[in-house]
C-alpha positions as CSV (number, residue, x, y, z in Angstrom):
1,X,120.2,71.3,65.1
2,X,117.5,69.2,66.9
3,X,116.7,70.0,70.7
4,X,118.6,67.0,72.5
5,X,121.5,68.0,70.3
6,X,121.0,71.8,71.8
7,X,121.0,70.2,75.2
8,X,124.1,68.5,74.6
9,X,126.3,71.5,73.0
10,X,124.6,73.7,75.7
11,X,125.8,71.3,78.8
12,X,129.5,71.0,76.9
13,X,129.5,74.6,76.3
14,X,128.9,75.5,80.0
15,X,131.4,72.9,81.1
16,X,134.0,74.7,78.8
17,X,133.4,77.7,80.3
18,X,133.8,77.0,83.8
19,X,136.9,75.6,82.7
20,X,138.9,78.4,80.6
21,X,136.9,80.6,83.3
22,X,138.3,79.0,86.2
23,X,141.7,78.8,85.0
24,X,141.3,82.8,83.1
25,X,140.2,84.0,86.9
26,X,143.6,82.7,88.3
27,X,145.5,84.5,85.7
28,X,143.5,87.5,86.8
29,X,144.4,87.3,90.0
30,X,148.4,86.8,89.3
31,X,147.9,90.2,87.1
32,X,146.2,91.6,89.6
33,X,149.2,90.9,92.1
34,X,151.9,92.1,90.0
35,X,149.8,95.8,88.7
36,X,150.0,95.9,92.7
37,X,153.6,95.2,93.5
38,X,154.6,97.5,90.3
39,X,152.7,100.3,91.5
40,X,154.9,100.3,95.0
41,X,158.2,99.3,93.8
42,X,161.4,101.0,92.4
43,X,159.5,101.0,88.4
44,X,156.4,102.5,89.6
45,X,157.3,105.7,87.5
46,X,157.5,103.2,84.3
47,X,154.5,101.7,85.1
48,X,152.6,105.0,85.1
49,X,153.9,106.1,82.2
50,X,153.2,103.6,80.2
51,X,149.9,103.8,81.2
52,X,150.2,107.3,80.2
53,X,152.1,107.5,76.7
54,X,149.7,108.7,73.9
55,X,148.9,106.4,70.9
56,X,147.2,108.1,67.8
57,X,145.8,105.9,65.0
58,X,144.9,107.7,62.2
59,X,143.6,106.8,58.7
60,X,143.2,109.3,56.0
61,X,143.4,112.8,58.0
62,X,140.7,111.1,60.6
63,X,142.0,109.2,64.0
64,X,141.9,108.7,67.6
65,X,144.8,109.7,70.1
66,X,144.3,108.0,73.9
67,X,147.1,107.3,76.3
68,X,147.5,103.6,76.3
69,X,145.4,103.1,79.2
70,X,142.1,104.5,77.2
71,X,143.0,102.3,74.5
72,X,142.8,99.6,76.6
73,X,139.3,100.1,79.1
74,X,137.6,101.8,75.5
75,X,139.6,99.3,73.3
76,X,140.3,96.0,74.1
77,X,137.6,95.8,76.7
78,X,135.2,95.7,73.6
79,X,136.3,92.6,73.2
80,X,135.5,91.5,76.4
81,X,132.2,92.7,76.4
82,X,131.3,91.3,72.7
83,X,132.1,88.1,74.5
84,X,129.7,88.8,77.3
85,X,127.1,89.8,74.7
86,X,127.7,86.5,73.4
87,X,127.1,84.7,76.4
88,X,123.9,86.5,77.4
89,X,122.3,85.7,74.3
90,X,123.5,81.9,74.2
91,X,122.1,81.9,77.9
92,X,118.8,83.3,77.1
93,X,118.1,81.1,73.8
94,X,119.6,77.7,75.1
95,X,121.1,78.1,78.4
96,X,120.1,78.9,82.3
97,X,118.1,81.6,81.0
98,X,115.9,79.7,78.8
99,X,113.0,79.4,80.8
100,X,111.2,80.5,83.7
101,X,111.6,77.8,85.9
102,X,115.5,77.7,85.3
103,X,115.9,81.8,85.7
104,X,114.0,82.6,88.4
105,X,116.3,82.1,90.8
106,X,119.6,83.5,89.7
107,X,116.7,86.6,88.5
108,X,116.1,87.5,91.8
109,X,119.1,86.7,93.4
110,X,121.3,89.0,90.9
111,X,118.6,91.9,91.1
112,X,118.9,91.4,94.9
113,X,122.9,91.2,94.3
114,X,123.0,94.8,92.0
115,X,120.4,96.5,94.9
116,X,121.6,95.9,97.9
117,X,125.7,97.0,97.1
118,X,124.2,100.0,95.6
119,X,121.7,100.8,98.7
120,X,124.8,100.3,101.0
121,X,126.6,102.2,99.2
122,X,124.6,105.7,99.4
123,X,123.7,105.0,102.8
124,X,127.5,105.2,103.6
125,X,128.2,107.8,100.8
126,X,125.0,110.1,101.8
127,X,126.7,113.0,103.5
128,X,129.2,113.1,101.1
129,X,127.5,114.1,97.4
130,X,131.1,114.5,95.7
131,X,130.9,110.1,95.9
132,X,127.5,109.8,95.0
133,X,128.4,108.7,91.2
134,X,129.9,105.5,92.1
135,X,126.6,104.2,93.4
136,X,126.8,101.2,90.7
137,X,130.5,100.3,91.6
138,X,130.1,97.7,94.3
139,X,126.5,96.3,92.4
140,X,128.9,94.3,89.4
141,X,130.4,90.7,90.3
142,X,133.7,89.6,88.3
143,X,133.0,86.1,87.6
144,X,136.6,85.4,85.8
145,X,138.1,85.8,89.9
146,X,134.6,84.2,91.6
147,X,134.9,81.1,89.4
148,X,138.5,81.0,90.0
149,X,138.6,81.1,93.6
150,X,135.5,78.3,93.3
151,X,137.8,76.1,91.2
152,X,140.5,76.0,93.8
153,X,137.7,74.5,96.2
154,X,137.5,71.7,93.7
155,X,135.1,69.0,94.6
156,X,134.2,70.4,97.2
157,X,131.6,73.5,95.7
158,X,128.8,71.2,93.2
159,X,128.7,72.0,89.6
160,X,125.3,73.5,89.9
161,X,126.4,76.0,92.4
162,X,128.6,76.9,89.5
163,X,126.1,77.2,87.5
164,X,124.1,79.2,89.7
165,X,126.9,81.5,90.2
166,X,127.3,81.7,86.3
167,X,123.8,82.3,85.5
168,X,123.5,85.3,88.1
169,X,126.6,86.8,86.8
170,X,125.4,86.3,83.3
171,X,122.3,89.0,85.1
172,X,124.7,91.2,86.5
173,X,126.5,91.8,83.6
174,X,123.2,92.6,81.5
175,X,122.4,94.7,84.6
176,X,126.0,96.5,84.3
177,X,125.3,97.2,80.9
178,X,122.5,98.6,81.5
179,X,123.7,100.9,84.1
180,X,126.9,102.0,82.3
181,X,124.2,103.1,78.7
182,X,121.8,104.7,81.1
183,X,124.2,106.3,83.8
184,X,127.7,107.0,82.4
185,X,126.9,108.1,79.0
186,X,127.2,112.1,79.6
187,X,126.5,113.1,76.2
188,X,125.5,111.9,72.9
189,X,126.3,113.4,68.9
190,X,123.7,112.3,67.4
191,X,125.6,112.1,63.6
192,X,128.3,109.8,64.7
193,X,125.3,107.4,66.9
194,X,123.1,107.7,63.7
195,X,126.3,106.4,61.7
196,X,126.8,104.0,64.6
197,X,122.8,102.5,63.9
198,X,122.8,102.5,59.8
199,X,125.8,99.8,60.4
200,X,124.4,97.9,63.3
201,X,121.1,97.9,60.9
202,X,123.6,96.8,58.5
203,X,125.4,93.9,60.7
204,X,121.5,93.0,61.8
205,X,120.8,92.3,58.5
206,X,123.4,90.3,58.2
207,X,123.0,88.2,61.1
208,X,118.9,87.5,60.0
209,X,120.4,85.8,57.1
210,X,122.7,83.9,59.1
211,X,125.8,84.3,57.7
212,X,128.3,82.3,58.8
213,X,131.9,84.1,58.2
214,X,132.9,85.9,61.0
215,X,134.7,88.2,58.3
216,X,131.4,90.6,58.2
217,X,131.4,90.9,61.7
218,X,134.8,92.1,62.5
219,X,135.2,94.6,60.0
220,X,132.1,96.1,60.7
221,X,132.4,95.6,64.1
222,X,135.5,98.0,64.1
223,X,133.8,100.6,62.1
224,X,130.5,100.2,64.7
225,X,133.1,100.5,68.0
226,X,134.5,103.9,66.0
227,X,130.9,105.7,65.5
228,X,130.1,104.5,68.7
229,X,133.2,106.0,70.6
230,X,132.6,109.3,68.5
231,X,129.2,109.3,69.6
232,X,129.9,109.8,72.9
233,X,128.7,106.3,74.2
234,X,130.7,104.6,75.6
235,X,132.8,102.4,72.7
236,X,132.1,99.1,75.0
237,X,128.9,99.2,74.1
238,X,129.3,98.3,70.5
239,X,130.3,95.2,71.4
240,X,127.3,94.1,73.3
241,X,125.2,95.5,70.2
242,X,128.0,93.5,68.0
243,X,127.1,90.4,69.7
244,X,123.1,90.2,69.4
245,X,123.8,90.5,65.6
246,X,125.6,87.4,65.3
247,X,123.5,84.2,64.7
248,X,122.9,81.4,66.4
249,X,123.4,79.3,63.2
250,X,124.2,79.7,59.8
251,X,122.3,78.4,56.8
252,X,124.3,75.1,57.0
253,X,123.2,74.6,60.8
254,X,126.8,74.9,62.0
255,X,126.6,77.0,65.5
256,X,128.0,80.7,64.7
257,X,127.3,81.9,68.0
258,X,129.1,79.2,69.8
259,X,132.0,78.7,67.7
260,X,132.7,82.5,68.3
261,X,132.4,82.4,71.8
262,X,134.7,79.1,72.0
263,X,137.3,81.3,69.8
264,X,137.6,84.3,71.8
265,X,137.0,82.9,75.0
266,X,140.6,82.0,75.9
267,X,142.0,85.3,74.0
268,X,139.6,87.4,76.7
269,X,140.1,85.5,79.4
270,X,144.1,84.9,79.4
271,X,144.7,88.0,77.2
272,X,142.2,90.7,77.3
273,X,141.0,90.7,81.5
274,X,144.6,90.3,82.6
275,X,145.8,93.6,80.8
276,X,142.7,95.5,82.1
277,X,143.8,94.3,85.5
278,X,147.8,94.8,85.4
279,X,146.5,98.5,83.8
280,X,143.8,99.3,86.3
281,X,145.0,97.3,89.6
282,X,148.0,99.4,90.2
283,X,147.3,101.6,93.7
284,X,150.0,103.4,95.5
285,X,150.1,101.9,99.0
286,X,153.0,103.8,100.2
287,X,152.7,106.1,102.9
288,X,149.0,104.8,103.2
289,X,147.0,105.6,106.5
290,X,144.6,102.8,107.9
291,X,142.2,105.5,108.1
292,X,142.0,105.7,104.4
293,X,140.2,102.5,104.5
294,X,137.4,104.2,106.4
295,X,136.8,107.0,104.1
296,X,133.8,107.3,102.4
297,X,134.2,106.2,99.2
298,X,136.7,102.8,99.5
299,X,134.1,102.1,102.9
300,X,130.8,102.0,100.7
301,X,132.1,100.2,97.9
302,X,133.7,97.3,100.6
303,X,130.7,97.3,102.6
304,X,128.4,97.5,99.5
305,X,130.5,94.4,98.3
306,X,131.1,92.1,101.4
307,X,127.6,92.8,102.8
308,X,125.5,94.0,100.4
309,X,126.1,91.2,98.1
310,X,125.4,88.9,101.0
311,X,122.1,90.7,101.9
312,X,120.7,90.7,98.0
313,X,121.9,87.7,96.5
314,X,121.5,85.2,99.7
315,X,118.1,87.4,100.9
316,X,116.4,87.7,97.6
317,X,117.2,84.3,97.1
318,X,115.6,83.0,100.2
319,X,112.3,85.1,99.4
320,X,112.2,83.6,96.1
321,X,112.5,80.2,97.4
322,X,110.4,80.5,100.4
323,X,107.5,82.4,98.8
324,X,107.5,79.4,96.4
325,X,108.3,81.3,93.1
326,X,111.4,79.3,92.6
327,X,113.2,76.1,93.3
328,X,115.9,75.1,95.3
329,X,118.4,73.6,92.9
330,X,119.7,69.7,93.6
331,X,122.6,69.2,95.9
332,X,122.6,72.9,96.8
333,X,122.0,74.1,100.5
334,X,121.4,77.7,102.1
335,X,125.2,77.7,103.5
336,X,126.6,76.9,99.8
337,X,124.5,79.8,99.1
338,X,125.4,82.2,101.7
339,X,129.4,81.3,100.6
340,X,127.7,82.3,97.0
341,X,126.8,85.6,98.1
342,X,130.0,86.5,99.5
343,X,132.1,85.0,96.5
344,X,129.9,87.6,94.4
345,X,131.1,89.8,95.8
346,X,134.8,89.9,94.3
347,X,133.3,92.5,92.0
348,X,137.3,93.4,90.7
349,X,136.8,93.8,86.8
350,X,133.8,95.5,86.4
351,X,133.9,96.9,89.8
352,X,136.9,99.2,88.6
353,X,135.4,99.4,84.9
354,X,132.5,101.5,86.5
355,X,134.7,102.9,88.6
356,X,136.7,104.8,86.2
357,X,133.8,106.1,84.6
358,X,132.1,107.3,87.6
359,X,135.2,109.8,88.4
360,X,137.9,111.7,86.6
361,X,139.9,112.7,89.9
362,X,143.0,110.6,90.3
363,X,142.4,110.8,94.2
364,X,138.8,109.3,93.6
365,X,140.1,106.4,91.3
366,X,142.6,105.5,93.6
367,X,140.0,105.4,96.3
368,X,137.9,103.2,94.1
369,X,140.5,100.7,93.7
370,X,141.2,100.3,97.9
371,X,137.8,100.0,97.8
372,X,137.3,96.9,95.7
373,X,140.5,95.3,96.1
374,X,139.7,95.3,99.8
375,X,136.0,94.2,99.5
376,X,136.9,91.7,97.0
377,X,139.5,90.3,98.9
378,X,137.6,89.9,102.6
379,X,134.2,88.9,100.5
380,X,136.9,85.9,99.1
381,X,138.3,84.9,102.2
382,X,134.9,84.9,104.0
383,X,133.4,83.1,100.8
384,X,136.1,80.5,100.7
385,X,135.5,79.6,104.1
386,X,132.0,78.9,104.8
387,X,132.2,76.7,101.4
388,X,134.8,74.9,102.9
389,X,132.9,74.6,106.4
390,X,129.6,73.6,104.0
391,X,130.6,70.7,102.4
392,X,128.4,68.9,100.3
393,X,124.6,68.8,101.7
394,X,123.2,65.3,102.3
């Protein structure tokens, strides 16, 4: 493929995702809405157990038994993060990320955005060590709801603020990544991770000589996400690994990479994020005390959200810009990118991904979730309108 056929397939491939993005991050949000009004109605008890019931797969003596919603946050959610491989590898090879000069900005901005939360965080968690672990909670972005709520702006929010948003969530994610192999990983076996690394040799070999059938990469995909899930990591991860073995092209020249990305992108984002969210946006509101809000926990991951976002993405970005080591983008302005700041901080998905790994206790977890649905939901609101004050900048 020759490089101003790249440039085209890479501008149509972001378009597409903006699209199914926009339009997954609305579904979200309607799952979202109804995990909340189960949770505090007359089937709440239903809800929970379902969430609950046990499911064992087992083949030949050897298995795995989770309650459904473990099958979903360890299962499916590999999915979702094979596709976010996916996209950080297209971004780095042909996308935003392809160069200096086109990543420096959304760099420093998304290191800023991860920082910050997490600094405001401890600094409203420090007399409390018990919340400590959930440092990383308000430092992830959930760019399925930010682009959704930017695509009911329409016109009004430029496509390159888009893809400014999209390029510094692509960041955060490999930041979150990062942050759940290092931090939430509390203990390895080292058989089932050396099992795990003879088949990711295996699928890396495969990859190098660009095979095209996807065939390969599923089946060994599944057995990788088992090793890995006995190992002790956590099983998400094998779908990152999944997706840097997957080539760009095959030996015909058709685009592998792309074409699996375009598959699964509507099955993740109207399928695979809407279940995580009607399974892990359910909170009990009844009998709730304002006070609650103020705790601790739900207070530092709000705060760490709605201005800790602000101060790293919207800060670090001004430094960058202003010590001259990036560029403004075209038709952007500093308001457009303060209403950035504070749309990434809807950190919902990921937000409550970390969350459940950073606690066990059910009093904790519910915590986490006041926490971000309330951050997430001022951060919007306060995003929304200073983009809608902003305009377009002459």
């Amino acid at each position: 493929m020759n490089p101003p056929r790249i440039a085209v397939a890479a501008t149509q491939a972001l378009r597409d995702f903006l699209k199914q993005e926009s339009a997954g991050g609305l579904v979200l949000m309607a799952a979202a809405m109804l995990a909340l009004l189960l949770a505090n109605s007359p089937l709440s008890g239903a809800y929970f157990a379902a969430l609950n019931t046990e499911i064992a797969i087992t083949v030949g003596g050897a298995g795995i038994e989770k309650p459904a919603l473990l099958w979903i946050n360890d299962g499916l959610m590999a999915l979702f993060f094979f596709l976010i491989g996916l996209e950080v590898k297209r971004e780095m090879l042909t996308g935003q990320l392809s160069s200096w000069k086109q990543s420096s900005l959304p760099l420093f901005a998304a290191l800023g955005g991860m920082a910050m939360p997490a600094l405001v965080f401890l600094v409203v968690n420090w007399n409390t060590p018990e919340n400590l672990n959930g440092w990383a909670i308000p430092a992830a972005t959930d760019i399925a709801f930010a682009l959704g709520i930017l695509a009911l702006l329409g016109s009004r929010v430029p496509v390159a603020l888009k893809a400014l948003l999209l390029a510094i969530a692509v960041i955060d994610d490999i930041g979150a990544i990062a942050i759940i192999a290092l931090f939430y990983t509390p203990g390895v076996e080292l058989g089932m991770l050396a099992a795990g690394g003879a088949v990711l040799t295996l699928l890396a070999l495969i990859g190098r000589a660009r095979v095209g059938s996807s065939m390969p990469y599923v089946m060994l995909g599944i057995v990788l996400w088992f090793f890995v899930l006995k190992s002790g990591v956590h099983a998400t991860l094998a779908g990152v690994a999944l997706a840097m073995t997957v080539p760009v092209v095959d030996r015909r020249g058709e685009a592998v990479l792309e074409h699996m990305e375009h598959a699964l992108h509507p099955w993740v984002a109207f399928l695979v994020v809407p279940i995580f969210a009607l399974a892990n946006a359910g909170v009990t509101l009844t009998g709730l005390e304002p006070s609650a809000l103020v705790a601790p926990l739900p207070l530092g991951i709000a705060l760490g959200l709605l201005i800790g976002k602000q101060l790293g993405i919207a800060g670090f970005a001004w430094l960058a810009v202003k010590t001259g080591i990036s560029s403004m983008p075209e038709a952007i302005g500093w308001r457009q990118i303060w209403g950035l700041s504070l749309i990434a901080g809807i950190g919902f998905t990921m937000s409550l991904f970390i969350g459940n790994l950073a606690f066990a206790s059910p009093e904790q977890i519910d915590a986490v979730k006041l926490g971000v649905l309330s951050g997430s939901l001022v951060a919007a609101m306060a995003g929304v309108a200073i983009l809608r004050a902003a305009g377009k900048p002459a």
